[in-house]
C-alpha positions in Angstrom: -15.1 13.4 -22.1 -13.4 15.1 -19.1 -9.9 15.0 -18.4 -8.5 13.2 -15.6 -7.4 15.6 -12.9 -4.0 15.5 -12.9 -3.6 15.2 -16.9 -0.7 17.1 -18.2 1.2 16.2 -15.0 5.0 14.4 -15.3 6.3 12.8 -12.6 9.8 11.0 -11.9 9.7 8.0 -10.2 12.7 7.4 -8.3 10.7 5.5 -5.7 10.7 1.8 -4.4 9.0 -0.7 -1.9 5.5 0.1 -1.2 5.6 3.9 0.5 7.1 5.4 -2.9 5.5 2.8 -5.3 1.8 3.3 -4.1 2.1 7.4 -3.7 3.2 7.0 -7.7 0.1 5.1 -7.7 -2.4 7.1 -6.7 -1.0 9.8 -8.9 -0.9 7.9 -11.9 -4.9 6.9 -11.2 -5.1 10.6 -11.3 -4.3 11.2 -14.7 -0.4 12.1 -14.3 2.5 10.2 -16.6 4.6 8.8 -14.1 7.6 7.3 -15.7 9.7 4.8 -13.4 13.2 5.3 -13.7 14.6 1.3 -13.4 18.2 0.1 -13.8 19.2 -3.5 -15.0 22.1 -3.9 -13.1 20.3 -2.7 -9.8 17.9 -4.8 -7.9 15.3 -2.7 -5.7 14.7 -4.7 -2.8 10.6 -5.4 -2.5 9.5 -2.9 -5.7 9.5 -5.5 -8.4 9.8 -8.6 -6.4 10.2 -9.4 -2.8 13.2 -12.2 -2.7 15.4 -11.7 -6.0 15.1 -10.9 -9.8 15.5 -14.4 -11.0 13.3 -16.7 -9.2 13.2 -20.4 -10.1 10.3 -23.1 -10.1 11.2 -24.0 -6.6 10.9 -20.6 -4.9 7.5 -20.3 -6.8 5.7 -23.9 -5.5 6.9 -22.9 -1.8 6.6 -20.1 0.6 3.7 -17.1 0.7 1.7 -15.8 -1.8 2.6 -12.3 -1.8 6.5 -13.1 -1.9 7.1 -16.6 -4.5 3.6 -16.4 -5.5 3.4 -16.1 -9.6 0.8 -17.4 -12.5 0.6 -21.0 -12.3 3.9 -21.1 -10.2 5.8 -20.5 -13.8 8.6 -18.2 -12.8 8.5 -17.9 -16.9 10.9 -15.5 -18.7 10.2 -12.1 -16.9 9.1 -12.9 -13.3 9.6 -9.1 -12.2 7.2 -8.1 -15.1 4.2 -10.1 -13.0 5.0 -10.6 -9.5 2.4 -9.8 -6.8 4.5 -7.7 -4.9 4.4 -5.4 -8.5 1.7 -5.6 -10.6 -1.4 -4.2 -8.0 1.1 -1.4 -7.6 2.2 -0.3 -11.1 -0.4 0.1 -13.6 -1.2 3.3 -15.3 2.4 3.8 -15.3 6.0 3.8 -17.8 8.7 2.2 -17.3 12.4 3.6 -18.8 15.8 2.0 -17.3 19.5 3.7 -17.3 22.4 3.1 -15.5 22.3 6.3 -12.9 26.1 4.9 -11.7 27.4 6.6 -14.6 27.5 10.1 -15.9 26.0 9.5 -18.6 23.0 7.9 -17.1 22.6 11.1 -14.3 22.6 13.5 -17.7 20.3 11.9 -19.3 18.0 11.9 -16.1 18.4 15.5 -16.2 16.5 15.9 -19.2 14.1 14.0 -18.2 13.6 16.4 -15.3 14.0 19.0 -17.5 10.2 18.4 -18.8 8.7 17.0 -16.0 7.4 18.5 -13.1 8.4 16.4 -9.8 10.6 13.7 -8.9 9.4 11.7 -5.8 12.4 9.3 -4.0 11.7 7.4 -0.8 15.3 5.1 -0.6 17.7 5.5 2.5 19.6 8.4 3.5 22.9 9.0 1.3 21.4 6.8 -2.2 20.6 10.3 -4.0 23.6 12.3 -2.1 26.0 9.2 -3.6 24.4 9.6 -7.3 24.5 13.8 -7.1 20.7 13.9 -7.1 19.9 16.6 -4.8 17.4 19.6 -5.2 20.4 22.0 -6.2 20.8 19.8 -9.2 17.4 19.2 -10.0 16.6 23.1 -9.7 19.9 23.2 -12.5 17.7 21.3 -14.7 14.2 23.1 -14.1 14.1 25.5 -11.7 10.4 25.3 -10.5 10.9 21.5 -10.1 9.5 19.9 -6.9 11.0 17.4 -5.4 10.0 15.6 -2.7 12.2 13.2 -0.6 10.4 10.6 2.3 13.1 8.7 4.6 12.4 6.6 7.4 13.2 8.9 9.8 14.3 12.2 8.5 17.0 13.7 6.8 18.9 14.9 10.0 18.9 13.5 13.6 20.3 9.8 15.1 17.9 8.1 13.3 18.6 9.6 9.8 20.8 6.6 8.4 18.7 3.5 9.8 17.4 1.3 7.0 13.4 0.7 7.3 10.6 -0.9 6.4 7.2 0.0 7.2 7.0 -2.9 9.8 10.5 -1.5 11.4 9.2 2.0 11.8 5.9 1.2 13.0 7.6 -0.7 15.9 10.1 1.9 17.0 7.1 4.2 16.8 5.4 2.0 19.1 2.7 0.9 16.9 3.0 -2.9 17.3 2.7 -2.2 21.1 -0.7 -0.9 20.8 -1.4 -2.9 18.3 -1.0 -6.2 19.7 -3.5 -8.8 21.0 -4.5 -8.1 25.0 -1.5 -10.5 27.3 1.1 -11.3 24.1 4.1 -9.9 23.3 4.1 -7.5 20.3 6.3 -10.3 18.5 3.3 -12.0 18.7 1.2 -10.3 15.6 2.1 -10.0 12.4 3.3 -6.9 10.8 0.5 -5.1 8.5 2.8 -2.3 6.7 0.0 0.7 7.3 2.6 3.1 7.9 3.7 2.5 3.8 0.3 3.1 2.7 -0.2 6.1 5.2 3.1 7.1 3.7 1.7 6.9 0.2 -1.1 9.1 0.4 0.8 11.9 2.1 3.5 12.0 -0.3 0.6 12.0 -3.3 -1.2 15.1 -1.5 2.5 16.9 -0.6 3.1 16.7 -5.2 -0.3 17.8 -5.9 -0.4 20.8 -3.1 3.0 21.4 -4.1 2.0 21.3 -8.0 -0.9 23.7 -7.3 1.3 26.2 -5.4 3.7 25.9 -8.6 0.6 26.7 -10.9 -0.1 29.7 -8.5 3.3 31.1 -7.9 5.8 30.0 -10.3 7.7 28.8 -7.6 8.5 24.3 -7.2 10.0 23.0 -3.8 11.8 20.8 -1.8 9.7 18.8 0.7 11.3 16.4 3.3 8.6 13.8 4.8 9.9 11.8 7.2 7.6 8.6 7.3 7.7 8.4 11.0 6.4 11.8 11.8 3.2 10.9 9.6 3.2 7.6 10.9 3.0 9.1 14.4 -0.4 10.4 13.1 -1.9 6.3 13.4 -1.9 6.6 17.0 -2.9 10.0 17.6 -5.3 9.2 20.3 -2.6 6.9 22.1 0.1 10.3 22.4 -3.1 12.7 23.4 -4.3 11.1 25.7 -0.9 10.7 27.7 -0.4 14.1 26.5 -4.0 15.3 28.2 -4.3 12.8 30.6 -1.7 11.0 31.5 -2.6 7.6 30.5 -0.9 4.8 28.8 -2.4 3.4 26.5 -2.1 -0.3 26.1 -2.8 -3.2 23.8 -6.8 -3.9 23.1 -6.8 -6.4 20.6 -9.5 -6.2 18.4 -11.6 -4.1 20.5 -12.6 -0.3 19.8 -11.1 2.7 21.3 -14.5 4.2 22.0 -15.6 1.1 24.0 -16.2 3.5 27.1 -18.4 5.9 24.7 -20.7 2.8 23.7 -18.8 1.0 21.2 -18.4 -2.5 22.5 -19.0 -5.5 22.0 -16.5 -5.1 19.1 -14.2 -7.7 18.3 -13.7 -10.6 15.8 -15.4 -13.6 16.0 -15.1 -17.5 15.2 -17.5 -19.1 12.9 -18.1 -22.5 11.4 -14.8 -23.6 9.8 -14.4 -26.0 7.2 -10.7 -25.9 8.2 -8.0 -24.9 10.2 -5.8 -21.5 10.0 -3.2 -23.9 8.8 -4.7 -24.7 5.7 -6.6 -20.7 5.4 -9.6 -22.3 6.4 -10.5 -20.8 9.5 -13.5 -18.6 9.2 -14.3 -15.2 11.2 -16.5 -12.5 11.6 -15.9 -8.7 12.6 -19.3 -7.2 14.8 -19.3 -3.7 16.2 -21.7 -2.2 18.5 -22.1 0.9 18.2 -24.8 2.4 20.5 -27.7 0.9 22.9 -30.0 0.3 19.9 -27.9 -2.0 18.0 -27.2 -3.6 21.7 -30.9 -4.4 21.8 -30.8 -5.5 18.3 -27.9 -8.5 19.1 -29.4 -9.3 22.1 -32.6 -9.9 20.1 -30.9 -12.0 17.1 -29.0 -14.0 19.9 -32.2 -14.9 21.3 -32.0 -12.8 24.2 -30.1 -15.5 26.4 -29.8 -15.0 30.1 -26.6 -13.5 30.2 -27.4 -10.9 28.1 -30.7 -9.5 30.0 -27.8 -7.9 33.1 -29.2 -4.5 33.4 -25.5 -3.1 33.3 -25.1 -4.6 30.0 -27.9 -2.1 28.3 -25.8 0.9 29.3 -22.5 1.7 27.2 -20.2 1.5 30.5 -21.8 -1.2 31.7 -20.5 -3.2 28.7 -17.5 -1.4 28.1 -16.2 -3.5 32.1 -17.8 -6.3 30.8 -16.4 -7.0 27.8 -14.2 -10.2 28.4 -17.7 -11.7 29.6 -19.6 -10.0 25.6 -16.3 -11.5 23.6 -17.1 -15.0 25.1 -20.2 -15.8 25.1 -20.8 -13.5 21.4 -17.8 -16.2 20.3 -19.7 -19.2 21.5 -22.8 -18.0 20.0 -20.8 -17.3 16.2 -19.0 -20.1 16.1 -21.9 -22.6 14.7 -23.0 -19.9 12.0 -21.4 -19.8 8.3 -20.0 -16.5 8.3 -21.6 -14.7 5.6 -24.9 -15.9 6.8 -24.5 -14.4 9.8 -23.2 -11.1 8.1 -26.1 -10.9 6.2 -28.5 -11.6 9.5 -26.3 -9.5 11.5 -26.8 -6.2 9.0 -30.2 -6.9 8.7 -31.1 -6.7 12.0 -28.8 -3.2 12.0 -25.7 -4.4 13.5 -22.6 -3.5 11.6 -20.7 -6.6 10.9 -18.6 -8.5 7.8 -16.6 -11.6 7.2 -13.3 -11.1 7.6 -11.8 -12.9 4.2 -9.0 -14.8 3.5 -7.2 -13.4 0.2 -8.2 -15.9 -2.3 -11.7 -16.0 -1.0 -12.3 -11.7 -1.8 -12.5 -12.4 -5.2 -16.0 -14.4 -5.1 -17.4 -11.9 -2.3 -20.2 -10.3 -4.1 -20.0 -7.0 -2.7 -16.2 -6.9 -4.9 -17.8 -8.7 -8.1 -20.3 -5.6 -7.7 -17.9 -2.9 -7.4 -15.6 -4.5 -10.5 -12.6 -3.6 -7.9 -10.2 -6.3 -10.4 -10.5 -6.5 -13.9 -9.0 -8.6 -16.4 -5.8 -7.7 -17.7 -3.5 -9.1 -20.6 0.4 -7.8 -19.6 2.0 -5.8 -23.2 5.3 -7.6 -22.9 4.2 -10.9 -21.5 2.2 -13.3 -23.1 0.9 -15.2 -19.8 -2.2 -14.9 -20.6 -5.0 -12.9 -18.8 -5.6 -12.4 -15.6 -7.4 -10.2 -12.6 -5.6 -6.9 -11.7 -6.9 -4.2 -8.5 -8.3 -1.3 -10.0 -8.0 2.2 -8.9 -10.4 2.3 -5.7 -12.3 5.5 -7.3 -14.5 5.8 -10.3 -14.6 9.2 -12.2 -18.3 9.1 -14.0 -16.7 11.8 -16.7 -13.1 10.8 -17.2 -11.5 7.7 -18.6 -10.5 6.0 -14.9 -9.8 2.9 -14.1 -6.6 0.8 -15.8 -5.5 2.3 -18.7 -2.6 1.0 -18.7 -1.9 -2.5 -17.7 1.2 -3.0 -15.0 3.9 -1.9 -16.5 6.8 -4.2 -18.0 10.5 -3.4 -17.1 12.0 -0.9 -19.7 8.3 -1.1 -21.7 8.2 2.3 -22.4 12.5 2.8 -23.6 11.4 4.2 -27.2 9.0 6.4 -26.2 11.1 8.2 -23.2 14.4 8.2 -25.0 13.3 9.0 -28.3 9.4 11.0 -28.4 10.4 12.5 -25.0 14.5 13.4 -25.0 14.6 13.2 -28.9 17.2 10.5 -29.3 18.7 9.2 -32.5 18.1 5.5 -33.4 21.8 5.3 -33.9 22.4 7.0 -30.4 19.5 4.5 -28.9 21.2 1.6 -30.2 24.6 2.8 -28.6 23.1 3.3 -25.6 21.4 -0.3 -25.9 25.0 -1.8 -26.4 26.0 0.4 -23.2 23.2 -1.2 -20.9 21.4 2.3 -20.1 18.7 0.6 -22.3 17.2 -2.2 -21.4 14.2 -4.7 -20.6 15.3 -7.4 -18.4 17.8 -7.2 -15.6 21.6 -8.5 -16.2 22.6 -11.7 -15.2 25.0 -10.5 -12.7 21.4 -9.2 -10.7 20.3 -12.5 -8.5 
């Protein structure tokens, strides 16, 4: 069997939140050991849990999903170990905790660097400078190391020390503005968090290009990516065509940016609801046109209704002017339909379109059961039983993909990093146990 392409590779996970977490992520899918470096007496905000370490059965029968949420709303012994917010993001991983506050702690990271060959950190300006983790020191302990840093906003400049989240930056970029619905305020909509995953997938390709210039020249690196300079990349279109043309760009809604070059109607529909969106009942459809065929083709499946047969309508600018007049009558016409009938008569007849699912309801969507995008997992250090994890969105046919390692419990991996890895005694591993380098839940004196 083939390897996995980035087999061999050790990386040093200093990262947190979603932007660090999920570039670990898709480098651990690829093959590489990534070892998280955790701390017990340290409490990442929104890496292993969103509110705080020990959650009780209150928190967990109230509030979202994605932020109390946990099996059978049992906070259970080690709620970090299987929080939503954690376990899509760290399978395929290891999991090693020391105190980095202390001396000690920062040499014993140093031989971890020592044999690896990147370190990836994404927390706020002046967190590494305060523990002495800068590329000078790294390049002390393994002088072709690359390291790669992604703040907010940069490592220089007035922006350097602000705190952010992905929803932050992408509104002082400007995103939320464009992204908003047509006449609300950008308050209005709910923040999404691309700019993380955008993030992500940059800092994953910056270690591998970096890793193949190592391979090539000998030579590691130090790469600064400020998340808002790759988030600027979302919008492209928005800052070129102010650039080009001079026009601001505003709000749209659902509707396509290429509406003038025959993409419209485009939008998300209402169908027949069982419920209200207070209850996640609320059901909706996404349709794009995409051209004068498939314009034909909806006109057809709608029955070809008066409105529809305006001459200016069969032309792409004819539609793109009138599309206040296609999004109401399309959304009269959907909303008596079950939504995945209509998907299914909607792609027959050509016309791209899909139901736009609430979270519980993906798991039953066929199209997901086919794919086997979440398999059943049991957790190593957890016995709560087994349950559905996300799987790596890519299949490799001739290497062992997918999870091979379930999400990763806090301090799982202690033995094998301290003593296969840095060769450790079992006295010294016991002395550093009583110490609280070593460890596998977080101290009380963590909330």
């Amino acid at each position: 069997m083939a390897k996995l392409p980035l087999e061999g590779i050790r990386i040093v996970d200093l990262g947190g939140v979603w932007a660090g977490t999920f570039a670990t992520l898709i480098l651990a899918d690829l093959g590489a050991e990534v070892i998280k470096v955790e701390n017990q007496y340290i409490w990442q905000p929104n890496t292993r849990a969103v509110p705080i370490a020990h959650l009780t059965k209150a928190m967990t029968s109230s509030g979202a999903g994605w932020t109390t949420g946990l099996p059978n709303n049992e906070p259970g012994a080690h709620p970090w170990n299987y929080h939503p917010m954690f376990v899509s993001l760290y399978r395929n991983k290891r999991s090693f905790t020391v105190d980095l506050r202390r001396p000690e702690g920062i040499a014993i990271l140093g031989k971890l660097v020592a044999i690896s060959d990147a370190v990836i950190e994404n927390s706020a300006v002046g967190t590494m400078e305060k523990l002495g983790i800068t590329y000078d020191w790294l390049r002390q302990q393994s002088d072709d190391i690359v390291f790669l840093r992604a703040p907010g906003y940069g490592l220089t400049g007035e922006y350097m020390s602000a705190r952010t989240m992905g929803a932050h930056l992408e509104g002082v970029m400007g995103h939320q503005i464009l992204r908003a619905y047509r006449g609300e305020e950008p308050s209005a909509n709910s923040g999404i968090f691309a700019a993380d995953y955008i993030a992500a997938t940059q800092i994953a390709f910056g270690i591998m290009a970096a890793i193949w210039h190592r391979n090539n020249t000998g030579k590691g690196q130090f790469i600064e990516m400020a998340q808002a300079e790759n988030a600027a990349a979302m919008f492209v279109q928005a800052y070129m065509n102010y650039a080009l043309n001079g026009v601001v760009e505003e709000a749209i809604g659902n509707r396509s940016i290429s509406a003038a070059d025959g993409e419209a109607p485009s939008g998300v529909y209402p169908c027949l609801s069982p419920g209200t969106a207070a209850t996640a009942e609320d059901r909706w459809i996404a349709i794009t046109v995409t051209n004068d065929e498939e314009w034909a083709a909806l006109r057809s499946l709608m029955g070809d209704p008066a409105w529809a047969q305006d001459p200016a309508l069969a032309t792409a600018s004819g539609r793109a002017a009138a599309q206040d007049l296609l999004d109401a009558e399309i959304a009269a016409w959907t909303k008596d339909f079950d939504d995945y009938d209509l998907f299914h008569r909607l792609q027959a007849a050509g016309i791209p379109a899909a139901p736009v699912l609430e979270a519980s309801r993906v798991l039953d969507d066929p199209h997901v059961q086919a794919r086997n995008l979440y398999q059943p997992q049991r957790l190593v250090m957890d016995d709560i039983g087994e349950h559905k994890y996300p799987k790596p969105l890519y299949d490799f046919p001739e290497s062992p993909g997918g999870i091979r390692r379930p999400p990763v419990g806090f301090g799982q991996d202690n033995e094998y990093v301290y003593k296969e890895l840095l060769g450790t005694s079992d006295a010294e591993y016991a002395r550093l146990t009583a110490e609280g380098h070593v460890a596998t839940e977080f101290d009380a004196s963590v909330p």
